[in-house]
NUKOL-344454 format. One line per field, with one value per residue (C-alpha): residue in three letters; x negated, y, z negated. Coordinates in Angstrom, 3 decimals. Each point is the difference from the previous one (the first is absolute). Layout:
NUKOL-344454
lotor <- (ALA | ...) .
c1 <- (X | ...) .
c2 <- (Y | ...) .
c3 <- (Z | ...) .
END
This chain:
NUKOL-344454
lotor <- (UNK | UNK | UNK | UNK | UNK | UNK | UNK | UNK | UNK | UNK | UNK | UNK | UNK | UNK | UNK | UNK | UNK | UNK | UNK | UNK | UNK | UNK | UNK | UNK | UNK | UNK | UNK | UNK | UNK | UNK | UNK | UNK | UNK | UNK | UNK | UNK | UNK | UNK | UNK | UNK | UNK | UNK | UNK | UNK | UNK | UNK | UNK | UNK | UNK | UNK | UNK | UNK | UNK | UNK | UNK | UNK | UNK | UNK | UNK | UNK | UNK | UNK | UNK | UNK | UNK | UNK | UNK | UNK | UNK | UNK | UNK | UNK | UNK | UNK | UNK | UNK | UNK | UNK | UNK | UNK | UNK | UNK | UNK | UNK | UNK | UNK | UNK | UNK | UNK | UNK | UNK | UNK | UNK | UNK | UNK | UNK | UNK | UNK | UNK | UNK | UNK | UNK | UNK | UNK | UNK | UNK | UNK | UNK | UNK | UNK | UNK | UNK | UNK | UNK | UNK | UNK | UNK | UNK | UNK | UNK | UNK | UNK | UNK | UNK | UNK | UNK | UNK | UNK | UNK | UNK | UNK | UNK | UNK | UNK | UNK | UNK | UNK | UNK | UNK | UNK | UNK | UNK | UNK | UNK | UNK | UNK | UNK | UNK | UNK | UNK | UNK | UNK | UNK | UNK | UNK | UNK | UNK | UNK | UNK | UNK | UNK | UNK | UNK | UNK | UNK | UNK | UNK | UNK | UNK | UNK | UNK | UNK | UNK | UNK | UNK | UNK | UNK | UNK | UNK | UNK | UNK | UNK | UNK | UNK | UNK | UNK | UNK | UNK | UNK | UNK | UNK | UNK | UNK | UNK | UNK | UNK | UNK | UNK | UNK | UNK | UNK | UNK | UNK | UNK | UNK | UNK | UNK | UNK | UNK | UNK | UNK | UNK | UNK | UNK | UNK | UNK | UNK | UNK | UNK | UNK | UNK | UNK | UNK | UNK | UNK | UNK | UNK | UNK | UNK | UNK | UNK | UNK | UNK | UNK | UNK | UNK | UNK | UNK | UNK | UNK | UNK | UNK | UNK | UNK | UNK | UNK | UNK | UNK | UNK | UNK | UNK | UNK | UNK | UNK | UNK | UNK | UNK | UNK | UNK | UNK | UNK | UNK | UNK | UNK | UNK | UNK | UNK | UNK | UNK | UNK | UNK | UNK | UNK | UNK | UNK | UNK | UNK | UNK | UNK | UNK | UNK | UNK | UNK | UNK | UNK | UNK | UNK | UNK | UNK | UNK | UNK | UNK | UNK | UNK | UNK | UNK | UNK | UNK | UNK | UNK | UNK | UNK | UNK | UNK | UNK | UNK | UNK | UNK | UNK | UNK | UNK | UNK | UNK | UNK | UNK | UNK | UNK | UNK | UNK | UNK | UNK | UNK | UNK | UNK | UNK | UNK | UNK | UNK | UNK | UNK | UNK | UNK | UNK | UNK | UNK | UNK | UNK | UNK | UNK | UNK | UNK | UNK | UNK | UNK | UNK | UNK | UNK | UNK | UNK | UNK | UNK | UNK | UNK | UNK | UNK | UNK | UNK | UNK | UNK | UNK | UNK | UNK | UNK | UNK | UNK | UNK | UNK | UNK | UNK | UNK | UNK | UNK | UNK | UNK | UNK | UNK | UNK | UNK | UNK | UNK | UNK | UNK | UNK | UNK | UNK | UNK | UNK | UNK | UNK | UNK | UNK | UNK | UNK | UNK | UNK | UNK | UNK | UNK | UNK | UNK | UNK | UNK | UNK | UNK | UNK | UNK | UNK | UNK | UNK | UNK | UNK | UNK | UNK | UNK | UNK | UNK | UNK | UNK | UNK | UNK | UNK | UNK | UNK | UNK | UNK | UNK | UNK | UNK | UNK | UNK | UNK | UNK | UNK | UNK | UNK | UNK | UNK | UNK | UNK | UNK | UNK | UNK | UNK | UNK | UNK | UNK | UNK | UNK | UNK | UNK | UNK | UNK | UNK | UNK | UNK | UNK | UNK | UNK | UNK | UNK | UNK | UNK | UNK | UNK | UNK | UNK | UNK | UNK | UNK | UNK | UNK | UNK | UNK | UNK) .
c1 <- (-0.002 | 1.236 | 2.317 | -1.181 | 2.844 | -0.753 | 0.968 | -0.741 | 1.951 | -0.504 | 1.874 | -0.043 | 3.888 | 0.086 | 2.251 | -3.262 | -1.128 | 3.023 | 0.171 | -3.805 | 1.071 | 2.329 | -2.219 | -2.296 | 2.727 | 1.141 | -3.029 | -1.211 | 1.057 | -2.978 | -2.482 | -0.019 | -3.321 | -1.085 | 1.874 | -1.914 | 0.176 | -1.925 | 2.012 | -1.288 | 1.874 | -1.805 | -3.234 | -0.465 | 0.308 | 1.046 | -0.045 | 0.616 | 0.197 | 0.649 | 0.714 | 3.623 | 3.684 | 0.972 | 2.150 | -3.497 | -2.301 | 2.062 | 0.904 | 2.270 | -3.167 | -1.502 | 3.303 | -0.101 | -3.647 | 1.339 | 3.004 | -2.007 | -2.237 | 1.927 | -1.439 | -0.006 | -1.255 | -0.010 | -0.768 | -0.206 | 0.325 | 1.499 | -3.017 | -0.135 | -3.498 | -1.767 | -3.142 | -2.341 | 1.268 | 3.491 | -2.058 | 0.753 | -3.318 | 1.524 | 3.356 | 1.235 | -0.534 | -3.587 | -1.337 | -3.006 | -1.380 | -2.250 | -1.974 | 2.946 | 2.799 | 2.515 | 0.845 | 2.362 | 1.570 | 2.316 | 0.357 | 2.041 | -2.104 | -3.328 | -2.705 | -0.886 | -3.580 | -0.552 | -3.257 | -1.358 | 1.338 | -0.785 | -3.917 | 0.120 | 1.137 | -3.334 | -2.380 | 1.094 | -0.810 | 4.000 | 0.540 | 2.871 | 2.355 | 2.707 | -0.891 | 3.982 | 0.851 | 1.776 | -3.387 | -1.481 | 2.033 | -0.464 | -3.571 | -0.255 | 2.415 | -1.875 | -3.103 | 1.540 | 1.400 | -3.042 | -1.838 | 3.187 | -0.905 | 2.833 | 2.926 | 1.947 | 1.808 | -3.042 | -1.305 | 3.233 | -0.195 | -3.930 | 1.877 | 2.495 | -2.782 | -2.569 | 1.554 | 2.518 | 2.592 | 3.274 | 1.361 | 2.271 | -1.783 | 0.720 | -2.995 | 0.469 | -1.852 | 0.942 | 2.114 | 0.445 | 1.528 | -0.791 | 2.216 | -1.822 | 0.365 | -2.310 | 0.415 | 1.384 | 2.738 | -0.292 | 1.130 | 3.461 | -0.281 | 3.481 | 0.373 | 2.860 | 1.652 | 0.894 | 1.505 | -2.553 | -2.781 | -1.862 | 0.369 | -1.932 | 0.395 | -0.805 | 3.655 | 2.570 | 2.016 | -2.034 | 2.482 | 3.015 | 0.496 | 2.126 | -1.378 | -2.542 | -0.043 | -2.237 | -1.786 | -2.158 | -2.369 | -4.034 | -0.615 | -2.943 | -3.102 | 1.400 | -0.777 | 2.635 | -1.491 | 2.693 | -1.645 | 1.946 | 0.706 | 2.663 | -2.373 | 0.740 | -3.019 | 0.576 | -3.719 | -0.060 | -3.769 | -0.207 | 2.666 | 2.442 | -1.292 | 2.187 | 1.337 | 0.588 | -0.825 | 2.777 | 0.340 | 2.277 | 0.011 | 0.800 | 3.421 | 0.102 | -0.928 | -2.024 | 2.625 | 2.827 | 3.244 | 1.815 | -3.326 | -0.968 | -3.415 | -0.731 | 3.188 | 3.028 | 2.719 | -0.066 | -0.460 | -2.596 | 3.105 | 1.324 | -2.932 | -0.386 | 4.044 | -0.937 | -2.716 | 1.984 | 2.749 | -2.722 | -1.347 | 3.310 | 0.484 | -3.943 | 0.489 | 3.879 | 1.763 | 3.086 | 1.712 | -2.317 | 0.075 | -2.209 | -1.903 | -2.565 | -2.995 | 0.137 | -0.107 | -2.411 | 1.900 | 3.400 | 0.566 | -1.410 | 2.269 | 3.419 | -1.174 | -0.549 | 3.162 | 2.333 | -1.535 | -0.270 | 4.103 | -1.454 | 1.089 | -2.634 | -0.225 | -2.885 | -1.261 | -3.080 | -0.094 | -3.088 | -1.114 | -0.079 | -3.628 | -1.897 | -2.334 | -0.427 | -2.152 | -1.174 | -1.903 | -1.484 | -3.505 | -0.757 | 2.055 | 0.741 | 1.185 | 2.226 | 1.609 | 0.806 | 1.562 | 2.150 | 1.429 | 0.757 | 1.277 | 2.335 | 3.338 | 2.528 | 3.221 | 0.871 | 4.076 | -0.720 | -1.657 | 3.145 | 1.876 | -2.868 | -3.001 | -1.102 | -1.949 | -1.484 | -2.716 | -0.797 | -3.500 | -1.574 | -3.010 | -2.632 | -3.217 | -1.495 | 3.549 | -0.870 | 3.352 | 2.155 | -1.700 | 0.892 | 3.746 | 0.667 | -1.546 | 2.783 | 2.380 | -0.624 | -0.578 | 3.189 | 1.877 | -1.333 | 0.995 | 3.324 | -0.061 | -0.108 | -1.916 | -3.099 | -0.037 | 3.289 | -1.051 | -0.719 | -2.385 | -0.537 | -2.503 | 0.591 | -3.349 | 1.400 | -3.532 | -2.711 | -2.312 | -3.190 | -3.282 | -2.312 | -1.119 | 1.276 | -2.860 | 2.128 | 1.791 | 1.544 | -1.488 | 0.383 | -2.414 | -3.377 | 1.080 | 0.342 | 2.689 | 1.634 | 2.730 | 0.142 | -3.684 | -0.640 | 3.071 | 2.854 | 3.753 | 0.515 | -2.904 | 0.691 | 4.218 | -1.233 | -2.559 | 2.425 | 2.968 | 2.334 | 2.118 | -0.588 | -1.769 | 0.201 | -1.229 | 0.997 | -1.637 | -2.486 | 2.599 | 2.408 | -1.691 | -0.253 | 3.504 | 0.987 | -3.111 | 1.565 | 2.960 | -2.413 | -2.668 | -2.600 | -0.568 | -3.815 | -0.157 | -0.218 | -2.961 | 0.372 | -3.618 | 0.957 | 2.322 | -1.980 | -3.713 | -0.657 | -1.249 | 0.118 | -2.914 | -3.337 | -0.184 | -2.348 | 1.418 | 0.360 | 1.780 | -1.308) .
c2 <- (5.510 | -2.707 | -2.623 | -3.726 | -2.410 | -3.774 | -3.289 | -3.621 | -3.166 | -3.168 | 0.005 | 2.732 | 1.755 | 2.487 | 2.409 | 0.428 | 2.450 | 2.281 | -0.463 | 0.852 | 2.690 | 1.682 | -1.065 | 2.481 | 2.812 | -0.382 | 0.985 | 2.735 | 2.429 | -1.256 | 0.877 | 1.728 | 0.499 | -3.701 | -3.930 | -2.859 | -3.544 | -3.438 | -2.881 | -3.805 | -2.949 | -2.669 | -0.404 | 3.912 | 3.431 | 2.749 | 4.252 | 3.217 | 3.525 | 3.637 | 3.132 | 0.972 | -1.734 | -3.641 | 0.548 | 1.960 | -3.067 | -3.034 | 0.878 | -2.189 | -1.516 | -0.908 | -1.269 | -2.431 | -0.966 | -0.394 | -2.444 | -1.928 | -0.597 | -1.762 | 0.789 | -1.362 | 3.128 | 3.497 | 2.598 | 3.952 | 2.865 | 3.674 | 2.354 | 3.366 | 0.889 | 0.667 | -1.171 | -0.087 | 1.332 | -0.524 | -1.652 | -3.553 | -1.114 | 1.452 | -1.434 | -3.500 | -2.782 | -0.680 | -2.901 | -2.577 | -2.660 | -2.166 | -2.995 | -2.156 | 1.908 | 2.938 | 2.138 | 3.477 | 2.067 | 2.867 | 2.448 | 2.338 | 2.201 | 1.594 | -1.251 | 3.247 | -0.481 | -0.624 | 1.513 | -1.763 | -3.249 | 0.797 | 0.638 | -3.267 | -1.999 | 1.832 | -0.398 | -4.002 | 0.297 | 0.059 | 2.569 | 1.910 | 1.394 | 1.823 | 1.734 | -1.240 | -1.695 | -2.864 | -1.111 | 0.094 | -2.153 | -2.698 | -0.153 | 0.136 | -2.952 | -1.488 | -0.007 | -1.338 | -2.850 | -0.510 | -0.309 | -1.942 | -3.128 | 1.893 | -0.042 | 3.191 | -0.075 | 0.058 | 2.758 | 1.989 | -0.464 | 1.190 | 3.542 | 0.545 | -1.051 | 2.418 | 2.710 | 2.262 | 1.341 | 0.136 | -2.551 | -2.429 | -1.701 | -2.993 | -2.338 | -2.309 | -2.929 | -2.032 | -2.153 | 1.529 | 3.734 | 0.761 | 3.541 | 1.195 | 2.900 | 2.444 | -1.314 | 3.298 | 0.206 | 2.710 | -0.230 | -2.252 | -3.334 | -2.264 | -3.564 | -1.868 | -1.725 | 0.540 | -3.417 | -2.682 | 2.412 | 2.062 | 3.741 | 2.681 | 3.644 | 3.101 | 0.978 | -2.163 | 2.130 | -2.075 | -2.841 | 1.173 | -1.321 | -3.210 | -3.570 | 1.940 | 0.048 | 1.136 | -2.463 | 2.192 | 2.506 | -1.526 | 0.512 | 2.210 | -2.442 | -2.755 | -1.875 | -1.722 | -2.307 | -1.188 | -2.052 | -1.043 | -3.588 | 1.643 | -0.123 | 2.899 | 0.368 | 2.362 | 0.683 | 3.072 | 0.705 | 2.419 | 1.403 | 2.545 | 3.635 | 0.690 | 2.914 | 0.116 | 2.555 | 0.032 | 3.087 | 2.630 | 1.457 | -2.277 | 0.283 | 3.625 | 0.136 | -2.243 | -3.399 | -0.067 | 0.995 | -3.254 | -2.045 | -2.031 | 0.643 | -0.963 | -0.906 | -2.360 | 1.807 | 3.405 | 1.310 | 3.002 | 2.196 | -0.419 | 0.658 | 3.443 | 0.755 | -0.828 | 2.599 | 2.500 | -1.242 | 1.293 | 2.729 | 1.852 | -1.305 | 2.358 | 3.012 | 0.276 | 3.241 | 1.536 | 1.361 | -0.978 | -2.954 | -3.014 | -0.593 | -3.066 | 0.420 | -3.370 | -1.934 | -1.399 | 2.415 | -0.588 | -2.737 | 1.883 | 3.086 | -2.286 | -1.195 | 3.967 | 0.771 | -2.895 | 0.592 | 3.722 | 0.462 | 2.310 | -0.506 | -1.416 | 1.818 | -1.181 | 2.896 | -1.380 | -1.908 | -2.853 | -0.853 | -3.821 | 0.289 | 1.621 | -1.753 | 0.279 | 3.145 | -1.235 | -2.355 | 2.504 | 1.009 | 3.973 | 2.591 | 2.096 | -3.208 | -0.465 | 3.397 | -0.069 | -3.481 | 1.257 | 2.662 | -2.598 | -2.960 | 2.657 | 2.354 | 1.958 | -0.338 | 3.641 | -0.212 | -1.286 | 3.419 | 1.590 | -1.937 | -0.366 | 2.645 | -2.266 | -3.092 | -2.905 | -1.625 | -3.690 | -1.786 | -2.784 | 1.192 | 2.808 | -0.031 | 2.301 | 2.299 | 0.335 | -1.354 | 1.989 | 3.541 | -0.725 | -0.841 | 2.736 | 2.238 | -1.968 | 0.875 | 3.483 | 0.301 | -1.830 | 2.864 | 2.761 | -1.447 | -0.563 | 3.592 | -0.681 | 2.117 | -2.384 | 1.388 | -1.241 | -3.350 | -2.040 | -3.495 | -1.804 | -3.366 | -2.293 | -3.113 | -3.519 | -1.120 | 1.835 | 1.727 | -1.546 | 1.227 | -3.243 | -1.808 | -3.225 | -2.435 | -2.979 | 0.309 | 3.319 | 2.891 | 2.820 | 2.703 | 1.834 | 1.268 | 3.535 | -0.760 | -1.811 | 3.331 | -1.200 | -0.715 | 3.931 | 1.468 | 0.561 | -1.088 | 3.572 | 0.880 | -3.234 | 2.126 | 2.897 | -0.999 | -1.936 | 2.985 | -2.139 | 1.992 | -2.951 | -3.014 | -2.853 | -3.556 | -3.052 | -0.836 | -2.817 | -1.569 | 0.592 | -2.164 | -2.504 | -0.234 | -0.968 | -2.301 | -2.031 | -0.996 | -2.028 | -1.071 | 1.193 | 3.475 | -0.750 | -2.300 | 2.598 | 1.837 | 3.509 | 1.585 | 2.548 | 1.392 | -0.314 | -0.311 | -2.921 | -2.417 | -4.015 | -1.300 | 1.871 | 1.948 | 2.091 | 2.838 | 0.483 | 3.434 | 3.455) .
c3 <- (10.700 | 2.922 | 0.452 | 0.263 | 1.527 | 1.810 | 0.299 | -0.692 | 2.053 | 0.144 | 3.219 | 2.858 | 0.296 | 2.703 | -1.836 | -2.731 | 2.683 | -0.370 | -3.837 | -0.312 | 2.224 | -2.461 | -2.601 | 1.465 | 0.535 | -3.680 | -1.458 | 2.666 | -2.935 | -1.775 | 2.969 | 2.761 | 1.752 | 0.644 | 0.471 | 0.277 | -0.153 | 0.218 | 0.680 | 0.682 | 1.783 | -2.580 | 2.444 | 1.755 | -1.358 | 1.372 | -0.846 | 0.526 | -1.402 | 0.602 | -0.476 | -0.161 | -1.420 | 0.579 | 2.608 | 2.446 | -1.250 | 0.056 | 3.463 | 2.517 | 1.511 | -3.514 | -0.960 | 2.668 | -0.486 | -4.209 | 1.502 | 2.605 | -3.057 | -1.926 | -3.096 | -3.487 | -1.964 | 0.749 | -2.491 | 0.013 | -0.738 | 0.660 | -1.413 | -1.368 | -0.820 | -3.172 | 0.327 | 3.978 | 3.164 | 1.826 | 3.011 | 0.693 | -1.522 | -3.372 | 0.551 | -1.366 | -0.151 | -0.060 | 0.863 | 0.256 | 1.621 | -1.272 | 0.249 | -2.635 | 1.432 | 1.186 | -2.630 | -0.198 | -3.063 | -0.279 | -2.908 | -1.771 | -2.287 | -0.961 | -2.026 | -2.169 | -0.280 | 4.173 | 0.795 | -2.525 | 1.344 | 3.467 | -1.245 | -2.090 | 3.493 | 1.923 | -2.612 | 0.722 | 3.430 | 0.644 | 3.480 | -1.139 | 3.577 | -1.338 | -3.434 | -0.591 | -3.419 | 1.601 | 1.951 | -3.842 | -1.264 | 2.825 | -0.142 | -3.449 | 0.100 | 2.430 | -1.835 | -3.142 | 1.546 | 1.231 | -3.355 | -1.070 | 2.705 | 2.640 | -2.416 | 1.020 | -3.307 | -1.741 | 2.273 | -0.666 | -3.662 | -0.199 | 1.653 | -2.619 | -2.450 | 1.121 | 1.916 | -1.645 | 2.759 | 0.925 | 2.814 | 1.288 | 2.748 | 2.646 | 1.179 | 2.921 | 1.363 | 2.972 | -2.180 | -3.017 | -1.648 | -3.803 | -1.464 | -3.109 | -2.088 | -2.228 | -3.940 | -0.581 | 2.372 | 1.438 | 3.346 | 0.427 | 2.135 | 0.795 | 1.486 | 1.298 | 2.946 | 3.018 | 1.308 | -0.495 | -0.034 | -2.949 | 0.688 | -2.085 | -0.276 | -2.183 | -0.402 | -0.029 | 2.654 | 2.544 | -1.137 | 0.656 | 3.372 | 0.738 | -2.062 | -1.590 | -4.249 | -1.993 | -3.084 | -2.238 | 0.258 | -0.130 | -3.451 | -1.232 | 0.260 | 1.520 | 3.609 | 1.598 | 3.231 | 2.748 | 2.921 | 2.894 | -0.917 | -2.619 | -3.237 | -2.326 | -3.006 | -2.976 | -1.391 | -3.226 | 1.120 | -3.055 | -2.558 | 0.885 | -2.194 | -2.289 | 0.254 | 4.200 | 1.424 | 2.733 | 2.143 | -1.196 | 3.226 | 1.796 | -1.533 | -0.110 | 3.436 | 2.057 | 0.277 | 2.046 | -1.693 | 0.703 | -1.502 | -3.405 | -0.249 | -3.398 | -1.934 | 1.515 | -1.924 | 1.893 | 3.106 | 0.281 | 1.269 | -3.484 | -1.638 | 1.776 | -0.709 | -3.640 | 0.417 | 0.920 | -2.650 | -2.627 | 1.785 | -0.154 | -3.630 | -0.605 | 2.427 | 0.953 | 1.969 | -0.051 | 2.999 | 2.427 | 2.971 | 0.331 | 2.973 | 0.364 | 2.153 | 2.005 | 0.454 | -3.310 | -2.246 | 1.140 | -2.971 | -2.787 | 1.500 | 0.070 | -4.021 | -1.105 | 2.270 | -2.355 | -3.164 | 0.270 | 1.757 | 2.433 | 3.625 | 2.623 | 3.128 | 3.029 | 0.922 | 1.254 | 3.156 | 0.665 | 3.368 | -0.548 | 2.826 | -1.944 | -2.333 | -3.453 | -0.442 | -3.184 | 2.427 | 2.337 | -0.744 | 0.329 | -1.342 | 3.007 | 1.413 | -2.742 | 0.036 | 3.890 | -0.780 | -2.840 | 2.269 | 2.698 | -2.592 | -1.433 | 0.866 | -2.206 | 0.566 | -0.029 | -0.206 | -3.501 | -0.753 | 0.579 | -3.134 | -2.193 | -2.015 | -2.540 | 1.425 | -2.656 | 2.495 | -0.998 | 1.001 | -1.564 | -0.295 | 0.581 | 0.203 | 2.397 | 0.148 | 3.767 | 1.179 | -2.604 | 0.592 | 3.562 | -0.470 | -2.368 | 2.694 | 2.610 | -2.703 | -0.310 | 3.825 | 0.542 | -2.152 | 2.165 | 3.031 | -1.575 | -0.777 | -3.602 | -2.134 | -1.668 | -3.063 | -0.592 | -0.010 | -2.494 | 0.527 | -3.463 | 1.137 | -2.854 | 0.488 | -0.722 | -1.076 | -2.488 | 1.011 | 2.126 | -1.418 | 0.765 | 3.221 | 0.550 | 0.490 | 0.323 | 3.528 | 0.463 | 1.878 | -1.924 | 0.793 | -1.434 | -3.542 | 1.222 | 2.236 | -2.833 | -0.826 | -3.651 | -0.834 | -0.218 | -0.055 | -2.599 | 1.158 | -0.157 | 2.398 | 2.240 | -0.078 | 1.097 | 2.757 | 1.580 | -0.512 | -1.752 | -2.577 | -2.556 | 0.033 | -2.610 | 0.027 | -1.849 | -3.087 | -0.288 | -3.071 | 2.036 | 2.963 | -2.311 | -1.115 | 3.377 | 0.305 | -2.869 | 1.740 | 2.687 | -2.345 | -2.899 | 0.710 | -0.861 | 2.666 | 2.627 | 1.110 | -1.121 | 0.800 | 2.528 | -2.837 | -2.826 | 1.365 | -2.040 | 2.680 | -1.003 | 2.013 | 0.656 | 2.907 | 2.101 | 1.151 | 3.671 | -0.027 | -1.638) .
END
């Protein structure tokens, strides 16, 4: 999963460099252990990429070197990986040059059957660099175009006809930026304006600075080509699939709370209070306190707090520098990180026994053992006796018992809790005194306020996968 974010002008404004900027910072939610970027002034190109968040790679000095530029396109992207290394070979954008032109493309996605694209490419005589989806999808663009007399639209439609995937990508020439999106949409993709120039973005919370609106989102199969003489070409290179297959979790989860990522009527915050809403509607409690685990369950924790009448209480504090540990690879990493991300608030021990603690999700229950742990550690020091404490987790998702293949890192099916163990199993390993999730019906009672429930992507609920895959986890 990454964020992809750029720019197209037909004139250079010097404040695109602090709105490309914040761009960048907007989405550093979605990625967090690579930014990158192309950009081109009409005649010259430019790049560069590394390891670490926006504000270590787009530096003061490469700031300047972006502004004395000029440029007339930029596009990027924040990365977390799923597929190659985190080195800056494996980072994006990737990009070619070649003897008709410059070329770069950004991506946010997998492509499910990947090894066997990547063996396709060599068996060509293609020299594949990265092993990373996103430098798939440009050479096999590349080469379509290719057959296609150089029409990148052509080349772009021969990859949604051929290979199945999920992605939302950006491809850049010297004069020209084309968005496109997978005829399944899975993966969301916006467009608007910032001033006189297009702006793109895969959430629209990269819009919400000053002049900037969002259009539409880049519809499931479709190209849209902006040059920087002002021309703006729609092109439906092949028909959306009907049903989507939109991302659940990117609303359960992944999105920003203040985004739209695939419906203009609701904010993903609301859809996660609405989750909760129901959750506490399935598995309620009586004389207990809620407490979210933030700062991704703290909406679906207010929803189960209003709909249930219990009182909300934070008992959990978040170190905002701490990264996402769903990111972090290893799980000893992730444990020491949990520790450090999180403290209890141990006057609230005091007034309260009975703790409902609210997540989003779980899928490999490493951050929840840990917290109820805190908890109970948190009662001790308090001199509280443990066993007089109660900690219900109530799940504001189903269960996870597949691997996503389609852009989200979830691990090797045996560190999947639910793909071997019962919700009463998962309860006790991680010493909760109950655990319940939300139902699958019930997900889709709340994905029917934003849409057709069957056009989300259900798979790592259900394991029924929409697209062939190869498996890259155990």
């Amino acid at each position: 999963m990454c964020g992809i974010l750029g720019y197209c002008a037909r004139e250079w404004d010097p404040a695109l460099v602090k709105f490309f900027g914040l761009q960048g910072f907007n989405l550093q939610h979605r990625g967090q252990e690579n930014f990158g970027c192309t950009y081109s002034t009409g005649t010259k190109f430019s790049h560069f990429k590394d390891r670490g968040l926006v504000s270590q790679v787009f530096t003061r000095e490469r700031r300047d070197e972006f502004s004395d530029a000029r440029p007339l396109i930029a596009i990027a992207q924040t990365r977390y990986a799923t597929a190659g290394g985190t080195d800056a070979i494996s980072a994006q954008p990737h990009w070619m040059t070649l003897l008709d032109g410059f070329y770069s493309n950004a991506t946010n996605g997998d492509l499910p059957l990947l090894q066997q694209e990547i063996e396709s490419l060599e068996s060509r005589g293609t020299v594949m660099l990265s092993g990373n989806d996103g430098e798939v999808i440009l050479k096999k663009i590349l080469l379509g175009a290719r057959e296609e007399g150089g029409d990148l639209v052509a080349g772009i439609r021969r990859l949604m006809e051929s290979t199945p995937g999920a992605y939302s990508g950006c491809l850049m020439t010297l004069t020209d930026l084309y968005l496109y999106r997978d005829p399944h949409g899975f993966r969301p993709l916006y467009y608007g304006r910032w001033r006189d120039a297009v702006v793109f973005s895969s959430e629209s919370c990269a819009f919400h600075e000053k002049d900037a609106h969002v259009e539409r989102e880049v519809y499931p199969g479709e190209v849209i080509h902006f040059d920087i003489h002002g021309n703006e070409t729609h092109y439906q290179a092949v028909p959306t699939q009907q049903p989507r297959q939109q991302c659940i979790f990117e609303a359960i989860y992944f999105a920003r709370p203040d985004s739209r990522v695939f419906d203009d009527r609701k904010q993903v915050g609301h859809f996660r209070y609405m989750l909760g809403q129901q959750l506490a509607r399935e598995h309620t409690l009586q004389d207990a306190v809620v407490v979210p685990v933030p700062d991704s369950g703290r909406y679906a924790a207010v929803g189960y707090a209003s709909e249930s009448g219990l009182p909300l209480r934070e008992l959990l504090v978040r170190n905002p520098y701490i990264p996402r540990t769903f990111q972090i690879a290893g799980q000893a990493n992730r444990e020491d990180l949990v520790r450090l991300k999180f403290t209890v608030m141990q006057s609230l021990m005091q007034e309260y026994r009975r703790f409902v603690v609210v997540d989003d999700s779980l899928v490999r229950s490493t951050t929840l053992r840990i917290l109820i742990e805190m908890i109970r550690d948190a009662a001790v020091t308090a001199g509280i006796d443990p066993a007089t404490v109660e900690v219900h987790v109530r799940i504001a998702s189903p269960p996870i018992v597949g691997c996503c293949y389609y852009g989200i890192d979830t691990p090797e099916m045996k560190e999947l809790a639910a793909a071997h163990q019962s919700v009463k199993e998962i309860g006790a390993a991680i010493g909760a005194s109950s655990l319940d999730y939300l139902s699958l019906d019930g997900l889709d009672a709340v994905a029917a306020a934003f849409g057709k429930p069957a056009d989300f992507c259900h798979a790592c609920f259900t394991g029924n996968y929409p697209t062939a895959y190869q498996p890259r986890y155990r």
